[in-house]
C-alpha positions in Angstrom: 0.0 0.0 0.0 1.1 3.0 -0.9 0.4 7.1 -0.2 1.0 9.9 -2.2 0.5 13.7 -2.5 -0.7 15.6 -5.8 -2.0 19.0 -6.5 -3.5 17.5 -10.0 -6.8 18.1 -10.9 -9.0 15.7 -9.4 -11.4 15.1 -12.8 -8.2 14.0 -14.6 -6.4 11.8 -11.8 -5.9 8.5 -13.1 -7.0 6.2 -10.2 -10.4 3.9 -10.4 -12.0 5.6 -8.0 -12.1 9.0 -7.0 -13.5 10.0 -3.2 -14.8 13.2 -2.4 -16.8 14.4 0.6 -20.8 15.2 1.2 -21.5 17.3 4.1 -24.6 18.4 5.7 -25.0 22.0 5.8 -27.8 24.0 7.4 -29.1 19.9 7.5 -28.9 19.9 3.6 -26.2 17.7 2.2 -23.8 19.4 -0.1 -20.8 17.8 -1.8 -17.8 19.9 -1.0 -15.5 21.0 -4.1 -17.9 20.6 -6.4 -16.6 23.0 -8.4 -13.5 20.9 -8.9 -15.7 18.0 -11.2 -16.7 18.3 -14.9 -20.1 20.0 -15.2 -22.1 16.9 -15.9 -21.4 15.5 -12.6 -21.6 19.2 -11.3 -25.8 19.2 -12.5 -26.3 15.4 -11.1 -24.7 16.2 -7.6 -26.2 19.8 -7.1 -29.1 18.1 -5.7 -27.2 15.4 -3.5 -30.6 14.8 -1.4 -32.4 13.8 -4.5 -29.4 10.8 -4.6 -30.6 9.6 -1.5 -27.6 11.1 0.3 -27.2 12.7 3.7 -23.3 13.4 4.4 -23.7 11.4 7.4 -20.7 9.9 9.1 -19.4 6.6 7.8 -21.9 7.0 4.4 -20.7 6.1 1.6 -22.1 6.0 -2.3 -20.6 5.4 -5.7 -21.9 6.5 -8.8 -20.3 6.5 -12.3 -17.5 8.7 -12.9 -18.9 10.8 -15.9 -16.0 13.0 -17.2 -14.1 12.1 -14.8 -10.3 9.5 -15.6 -11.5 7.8 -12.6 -14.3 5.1 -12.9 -16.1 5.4 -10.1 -16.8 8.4 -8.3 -17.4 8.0 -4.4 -19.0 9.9 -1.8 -18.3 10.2 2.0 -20.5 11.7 4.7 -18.3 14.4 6.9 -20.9 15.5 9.3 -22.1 18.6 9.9 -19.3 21.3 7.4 -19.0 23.7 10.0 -17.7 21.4 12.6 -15.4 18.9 10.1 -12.6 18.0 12.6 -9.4 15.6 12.1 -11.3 13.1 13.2 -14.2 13.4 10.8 -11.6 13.4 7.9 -10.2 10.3 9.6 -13.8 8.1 9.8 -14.9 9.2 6.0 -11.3 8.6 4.3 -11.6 5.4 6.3 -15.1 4.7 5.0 -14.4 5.1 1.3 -11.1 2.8 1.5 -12.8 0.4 4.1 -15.8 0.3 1.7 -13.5 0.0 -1.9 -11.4 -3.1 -0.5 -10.2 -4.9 -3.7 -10.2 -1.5 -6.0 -6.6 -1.3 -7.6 -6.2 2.8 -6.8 -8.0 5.5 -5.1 -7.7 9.2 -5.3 -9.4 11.5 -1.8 -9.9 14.5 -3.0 -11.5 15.8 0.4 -10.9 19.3 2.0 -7.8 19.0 3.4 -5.2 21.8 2.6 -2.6 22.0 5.4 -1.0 19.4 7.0 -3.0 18.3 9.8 -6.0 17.6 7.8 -4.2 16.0 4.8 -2.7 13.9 7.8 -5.8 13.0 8.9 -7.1 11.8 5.8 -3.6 9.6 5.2 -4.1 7.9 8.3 -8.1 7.7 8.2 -7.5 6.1 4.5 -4.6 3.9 5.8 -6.7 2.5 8.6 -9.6 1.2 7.0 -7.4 -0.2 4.0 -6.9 -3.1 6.3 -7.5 -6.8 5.3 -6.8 -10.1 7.4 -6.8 -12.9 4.9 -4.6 -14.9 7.0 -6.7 -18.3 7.2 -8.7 -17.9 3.9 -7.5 -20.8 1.5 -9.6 -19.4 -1.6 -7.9 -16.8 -3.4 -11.4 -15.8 -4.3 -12.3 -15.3 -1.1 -9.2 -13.2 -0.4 -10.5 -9.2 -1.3 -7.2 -7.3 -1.3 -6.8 -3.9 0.8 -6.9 -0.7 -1.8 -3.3 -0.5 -2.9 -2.8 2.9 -3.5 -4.0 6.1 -2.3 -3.7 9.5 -3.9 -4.3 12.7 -1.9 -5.5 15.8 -3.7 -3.7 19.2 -1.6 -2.6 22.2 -2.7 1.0 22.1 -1.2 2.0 18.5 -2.1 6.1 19.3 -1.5 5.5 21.0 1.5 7.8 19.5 4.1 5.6 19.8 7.2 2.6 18.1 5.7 5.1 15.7 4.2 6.3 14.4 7.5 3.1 14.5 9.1 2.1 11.5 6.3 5.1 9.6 7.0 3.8 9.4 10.7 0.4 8.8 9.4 2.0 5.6 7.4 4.0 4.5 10.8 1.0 4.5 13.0 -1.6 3.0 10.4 1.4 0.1 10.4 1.6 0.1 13.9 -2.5 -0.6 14.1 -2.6 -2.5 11.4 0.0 -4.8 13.4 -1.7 -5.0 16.2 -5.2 -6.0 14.6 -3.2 -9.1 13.1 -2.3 -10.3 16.3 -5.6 -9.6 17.8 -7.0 -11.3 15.1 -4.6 -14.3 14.6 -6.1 -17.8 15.9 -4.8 -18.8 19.5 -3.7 -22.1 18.5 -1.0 -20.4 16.6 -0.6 -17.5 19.0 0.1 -18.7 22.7 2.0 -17.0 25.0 5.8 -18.0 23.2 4.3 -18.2 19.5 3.9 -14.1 20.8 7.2 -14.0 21.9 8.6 -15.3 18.3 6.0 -12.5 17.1 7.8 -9.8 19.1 10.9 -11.0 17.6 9.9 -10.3 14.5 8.5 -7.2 14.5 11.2 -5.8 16.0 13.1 -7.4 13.2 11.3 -6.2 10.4 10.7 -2.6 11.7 14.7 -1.8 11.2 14.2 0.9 13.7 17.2 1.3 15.8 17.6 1.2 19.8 15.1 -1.8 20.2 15.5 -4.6 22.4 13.4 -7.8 23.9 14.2 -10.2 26.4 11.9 -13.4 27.1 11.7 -14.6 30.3 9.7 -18.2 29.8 8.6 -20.2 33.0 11.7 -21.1 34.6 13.5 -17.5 34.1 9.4 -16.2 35.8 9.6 -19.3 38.6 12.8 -17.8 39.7 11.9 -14.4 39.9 9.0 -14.7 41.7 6.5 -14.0 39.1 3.5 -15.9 40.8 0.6 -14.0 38.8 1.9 -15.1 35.4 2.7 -18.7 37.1 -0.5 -19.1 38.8 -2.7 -18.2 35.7 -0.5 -19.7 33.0 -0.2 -23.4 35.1 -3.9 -24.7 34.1 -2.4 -24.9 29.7 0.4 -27.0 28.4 1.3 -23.9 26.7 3.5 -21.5 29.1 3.0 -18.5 30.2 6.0 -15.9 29.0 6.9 -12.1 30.3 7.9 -10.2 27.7 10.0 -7.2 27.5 10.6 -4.8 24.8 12.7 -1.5 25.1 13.6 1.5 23.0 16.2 3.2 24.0 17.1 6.7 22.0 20.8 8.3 22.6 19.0 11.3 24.8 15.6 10.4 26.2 13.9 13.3 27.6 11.4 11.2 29.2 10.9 7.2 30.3 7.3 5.7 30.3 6.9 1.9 30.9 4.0 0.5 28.9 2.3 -2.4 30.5 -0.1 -4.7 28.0 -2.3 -7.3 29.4 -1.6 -10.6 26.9 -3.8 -13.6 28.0 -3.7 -15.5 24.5 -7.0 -16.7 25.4 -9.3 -17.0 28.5 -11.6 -19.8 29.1 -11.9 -18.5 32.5 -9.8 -21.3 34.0 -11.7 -23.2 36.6 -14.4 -20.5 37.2 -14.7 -21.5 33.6 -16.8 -18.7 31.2 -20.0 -19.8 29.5 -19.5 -21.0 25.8 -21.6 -18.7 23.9 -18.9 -15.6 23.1 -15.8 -17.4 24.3 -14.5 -17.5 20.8 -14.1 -13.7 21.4 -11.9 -14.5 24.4 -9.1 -14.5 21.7 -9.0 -10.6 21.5 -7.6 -10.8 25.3 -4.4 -10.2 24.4 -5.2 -6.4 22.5 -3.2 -4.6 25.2 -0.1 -7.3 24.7 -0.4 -6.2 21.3 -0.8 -2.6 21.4 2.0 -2.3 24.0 3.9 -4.3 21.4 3.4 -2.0 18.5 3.3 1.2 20.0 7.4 0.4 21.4 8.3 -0.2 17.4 6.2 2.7 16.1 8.6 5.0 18.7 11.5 3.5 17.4 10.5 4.1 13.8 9.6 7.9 14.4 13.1 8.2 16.5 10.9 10.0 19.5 13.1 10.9 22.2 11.6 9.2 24.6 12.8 6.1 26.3 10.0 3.3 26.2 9.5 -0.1 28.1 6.8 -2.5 27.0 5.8 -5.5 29.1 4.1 -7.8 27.7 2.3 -10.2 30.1 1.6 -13.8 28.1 -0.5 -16.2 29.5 -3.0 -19.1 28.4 -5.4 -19.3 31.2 -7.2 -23.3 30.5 -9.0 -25.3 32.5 -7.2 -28.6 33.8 -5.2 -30.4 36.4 -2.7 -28.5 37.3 -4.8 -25.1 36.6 -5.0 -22.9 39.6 -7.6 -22.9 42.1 -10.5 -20.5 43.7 -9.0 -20.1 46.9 -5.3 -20.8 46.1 -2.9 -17.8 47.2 -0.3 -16.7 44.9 2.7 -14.0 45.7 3.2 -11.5 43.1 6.6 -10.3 42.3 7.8 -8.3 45.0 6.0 -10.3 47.9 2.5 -9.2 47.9 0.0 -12.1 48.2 -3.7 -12.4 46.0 -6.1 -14.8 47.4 -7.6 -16.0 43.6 -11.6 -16.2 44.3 -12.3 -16.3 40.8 -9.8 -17.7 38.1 -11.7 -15.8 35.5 -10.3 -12.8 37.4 -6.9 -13.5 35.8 -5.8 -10.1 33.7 -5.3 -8.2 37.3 -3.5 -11.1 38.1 -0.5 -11.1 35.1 -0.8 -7.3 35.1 0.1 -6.9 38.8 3.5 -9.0 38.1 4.0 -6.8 34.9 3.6 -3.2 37.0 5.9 -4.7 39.6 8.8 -5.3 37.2 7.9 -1.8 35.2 8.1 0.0 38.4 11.3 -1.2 39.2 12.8 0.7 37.0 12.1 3.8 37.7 10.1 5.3 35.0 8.6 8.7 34.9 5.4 7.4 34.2 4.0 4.0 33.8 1.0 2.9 31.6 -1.3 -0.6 31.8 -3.9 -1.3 28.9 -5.7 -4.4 29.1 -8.9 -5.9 27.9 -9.8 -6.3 31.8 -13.4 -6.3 32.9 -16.7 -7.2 31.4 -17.8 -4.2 33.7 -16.4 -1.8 31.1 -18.6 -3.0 28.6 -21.7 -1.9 30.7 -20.7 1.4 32.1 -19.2 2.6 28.2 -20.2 0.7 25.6 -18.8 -1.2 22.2 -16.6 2.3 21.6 -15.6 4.1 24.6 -12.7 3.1 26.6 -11.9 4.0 30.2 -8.9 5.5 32.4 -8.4 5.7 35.4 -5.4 6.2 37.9 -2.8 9.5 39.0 -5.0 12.5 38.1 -2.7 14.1 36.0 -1.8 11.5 33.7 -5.4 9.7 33.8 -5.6 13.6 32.2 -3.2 13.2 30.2 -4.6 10.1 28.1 -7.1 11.8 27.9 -5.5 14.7 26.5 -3.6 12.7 24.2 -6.6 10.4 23.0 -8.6 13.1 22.0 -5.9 14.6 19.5 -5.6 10.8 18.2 -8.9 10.2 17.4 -9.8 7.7 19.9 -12.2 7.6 22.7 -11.2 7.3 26.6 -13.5 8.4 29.3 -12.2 9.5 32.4 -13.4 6.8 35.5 -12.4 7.5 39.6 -11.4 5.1 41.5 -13.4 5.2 44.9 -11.2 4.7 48.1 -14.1 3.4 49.4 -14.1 0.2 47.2 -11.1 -1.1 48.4 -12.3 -2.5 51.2 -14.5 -4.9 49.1 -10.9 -6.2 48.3 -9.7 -7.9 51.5 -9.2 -11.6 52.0 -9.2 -13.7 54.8 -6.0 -14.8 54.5 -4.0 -12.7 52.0 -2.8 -9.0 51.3 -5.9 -8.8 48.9 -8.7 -10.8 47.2 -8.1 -10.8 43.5 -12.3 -9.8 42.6 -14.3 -7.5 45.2 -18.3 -6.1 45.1 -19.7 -6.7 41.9 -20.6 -3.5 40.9 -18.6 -0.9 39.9 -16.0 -4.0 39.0 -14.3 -2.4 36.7 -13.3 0.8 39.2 -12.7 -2.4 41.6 -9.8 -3.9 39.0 -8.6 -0.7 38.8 -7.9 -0.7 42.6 -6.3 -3.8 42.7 -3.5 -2.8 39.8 -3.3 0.3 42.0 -1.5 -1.6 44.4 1.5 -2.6 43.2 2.2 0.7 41.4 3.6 2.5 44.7 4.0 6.2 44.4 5.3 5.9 40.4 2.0 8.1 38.4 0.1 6.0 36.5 -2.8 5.3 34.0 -4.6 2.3 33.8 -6.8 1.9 30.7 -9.9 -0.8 30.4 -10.4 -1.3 26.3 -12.7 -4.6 27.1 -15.3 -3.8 24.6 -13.3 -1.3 21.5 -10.3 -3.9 21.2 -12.7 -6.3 19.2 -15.4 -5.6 16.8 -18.2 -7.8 16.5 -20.7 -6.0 14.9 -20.8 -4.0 12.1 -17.3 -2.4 10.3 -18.0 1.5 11.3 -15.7 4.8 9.5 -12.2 3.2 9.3 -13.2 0.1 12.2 -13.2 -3.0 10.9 -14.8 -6.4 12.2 -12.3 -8.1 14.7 -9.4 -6.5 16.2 -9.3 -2.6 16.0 -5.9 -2.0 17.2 -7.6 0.8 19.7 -4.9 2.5 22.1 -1.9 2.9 19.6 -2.7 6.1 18.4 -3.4 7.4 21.9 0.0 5.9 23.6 1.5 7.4 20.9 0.1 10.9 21.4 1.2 10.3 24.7 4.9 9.5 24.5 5.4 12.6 21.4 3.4 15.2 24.0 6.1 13.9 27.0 9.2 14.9 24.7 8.7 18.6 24.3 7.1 19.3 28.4 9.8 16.4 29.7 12.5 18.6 31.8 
């Protein structure tokens, strides 16, 4: 896939389809740059209501490209023209592509004329070029990504807007990565199959200053890693801890990412009804974003030292699987009394926060699909944060520049309480409601004093309904773009 920049008239770009945008003004739709196109098209689209078309988000229509080189001419829905943000350019250049999978070429010709929005557009387009064909056997059934993208702007040389698309390109690969892994089958992605995976994309990024070490169940026996051990015991298949670093020459900040990485989850003993469980795949996202956000760093040289953890486990029912009652000690000595095997993630994480914080970091970071509670309180698309005030802020911050959703959540002192065992430092579940503010309390534990973020993405890692703007069905790769924002807006405030 390919991206490129032309100031070429868009009636005479030679691309099969050419995408332009529809937005609803005064509540009337009305295709922007119209005067761009050849007059025929100009009298058919002067009345884009009588087409049937609104400008909504995510809409998209072709219709024959009269006088135009291209095809097929395509139109996306913007929203409201007075109010077209980044974010809008993102969702309908990712709604044309998404919607023109297996077309060769594709010229946007949207309103984008300085380099944030032409960015925008780049990455909206790159995003929902995304295909996962990896278990089709059919090369029919295989329906190729589009394969390259032309953007119409006025200043196509112009270096600013130039490197804003090569970031564009790096995070689109960096989501894109992430997605596969979500999406890959777990009997070819447990815990050390992800570890060769790791490998290889730091391999094949040829960024410099990256490193992994693998710490498989011996190396995490030894260093008291009882989480990982207790949840990873029940599968033949070992659990691994996982740690990727990017080291620049003169980091002005160090943030520790920490990515929840259960390969799947059956719910162990306190084993999870079968209707859904093939989802329990996806519970690996943070894992994978953690994974992908490290390279993308490296591969846009920030100066920002950055430490991913990546905590792999399996968590299967069986003989040797832990226990509801059993206690296990976390790195660093504190003991969980497991009440529920199914609360696992909290379990893995804690070990991974443990061995972040140990190092010091400015900041540290933990993303994990973690509670079925987040699904109630926020939905399919929203995410939540909690943690430090600042830097539960800060994701924010960072999360709406990227495009992505996070809702600030609190974390009730009075909850913790809810948390006490009977025989341990801590019960790993506590009062059913508000469980997903509970989980949050438990990983607050074993960060100390360090400031930290803790972010739930149960519900927007995976996509099981409909494709939406440039989401696709199945993994979404949600939480790169925002860690991202995150480590570029430490650099420049970092002293």
């Amino acid at each position: 896939m390919t991206v490129s920049l032309t100031a070429q008239d868009p009636a005479r770009l030679a691309v099969d389809a050419l995408v332009v945008a529809v937005a609803q003004q005064d509540g009337v739709p009305a295709v922007l740059g119209l005067e761009r196109l050849p007059k025929e098209l100009r009298a058919q689209l002067a009345d884009a209501s009588a087409l049937g078309i609104t400008g909504a988000a995510d809409e998209v229509r072709r219709l024959p490209g009269t006088g135009l080189s291209a095809t097929i001419l395509v139109l996306t829905g913007v929203g409201a023209s007075d109010t077209i943000t980044a974010e809008a350019l993102r969702r309908a250049a990712g709604a044309a592509t998404r919607e023109l999978a297996g077309t060769a070429s594709v010229g946007l010709a949207l309103p984008a004329d300085d380099a944030e929005s032409v960015a925008a557009v780049a990455e909206g387009a790159l995003l929902g070029a995304y295909s996962y064909t990896r278990y089709r056997a059919s090369e029919a059934a295989k329906q190729a990504p589009v394969g390259a993208i032309q953007i119409v702007t006025a200043h196509p040389k112009d270096r600013t807007t130039l490197a804003a698309v090569a970031r564009a390109e790096v995070v689109a690969a960096a989501v894109h990565g992430t997605r596969d892994l979500v999406n890959a089958a777990p009997n070819d992605l447990y815990p050390a199959a992800f570890a060769e995976a790791a490998k290889a994309a730091l391999k094949d990024s040829g960024a410099k200053g990256l490193k992994i070490t693998v710490l498989d169940d011996k190396a995490l026996a030894a260093g008291g890693y009882g989480g990982l051990i207790g949840v990873g015991q029940g599968s033949v298949r070992g659990p691994r801890l996982v740690k990727v670093s990017y080291s620049p020459s003169r980091p002005k900040a160090k943030v520790a990412l920490v990515g929840k990485g259960i390969t799947f989850d059956s719910g162990g003993i306190s084993i999870k009804p079968a209707a859904g469980m093939e989802a329990m795949k996806s519970d690996m996202a943070g894992a994978a974003a953690v994974l992908h956000t490290v390279v993308a760093a490296a591969r846009l040289e920030l100066p920002v030292a950055v430490t991913g953890w990546l905590c792999l486990a399996e968590n299967m029912p069986s003989g040797t699987a832990q226990r509801p009652s059993d206690v296990l000690t976390i790195r660093g000595g504190k003991t969980v009394e497991v009440l529920n095997t199914d609360a696992e993630g909290r379990l893995v994480m804690a070990d991974g926060l443990v061995a972040a914080i140990e190092e010091k970091p400015d900041v540290v970071i933990d993303i994990a699909t973690l509670t079925g509670a987040q699904l109630v309180a926020l939905g399919h698309r929203v995410s939540a944060v909690m943690g430090t005030d600042a830097v539960r802020g800060e994701v924010v911050a960072a999360a709406d520049v990227s495009g992505e959703q996070f809702w600030p959540m609190p974390l009730p002192a009075d909850l913790r309480a809810s948390l006490k065992s009977k025989v341990a430092d801590i019960a790993n579940i506590g009062d059913r409601f508000g469980g997903m503010l509970t989980a949050g309390i438990f990983l607050q534990e074993f960060v100390g004093q360090t400031p930290w973020a803790h972010l739930d993405i149960a519900g927007p890692a995976y996509n099981e309904r409909t494709a939406h703007g440039y989401t696709p069905v199945g993994g979404t790769g949600v939480g790169v773009r925002t860690l991202l924002a995150l480590l570029e807006g430490r650099a420049p405030t970092a002293a």
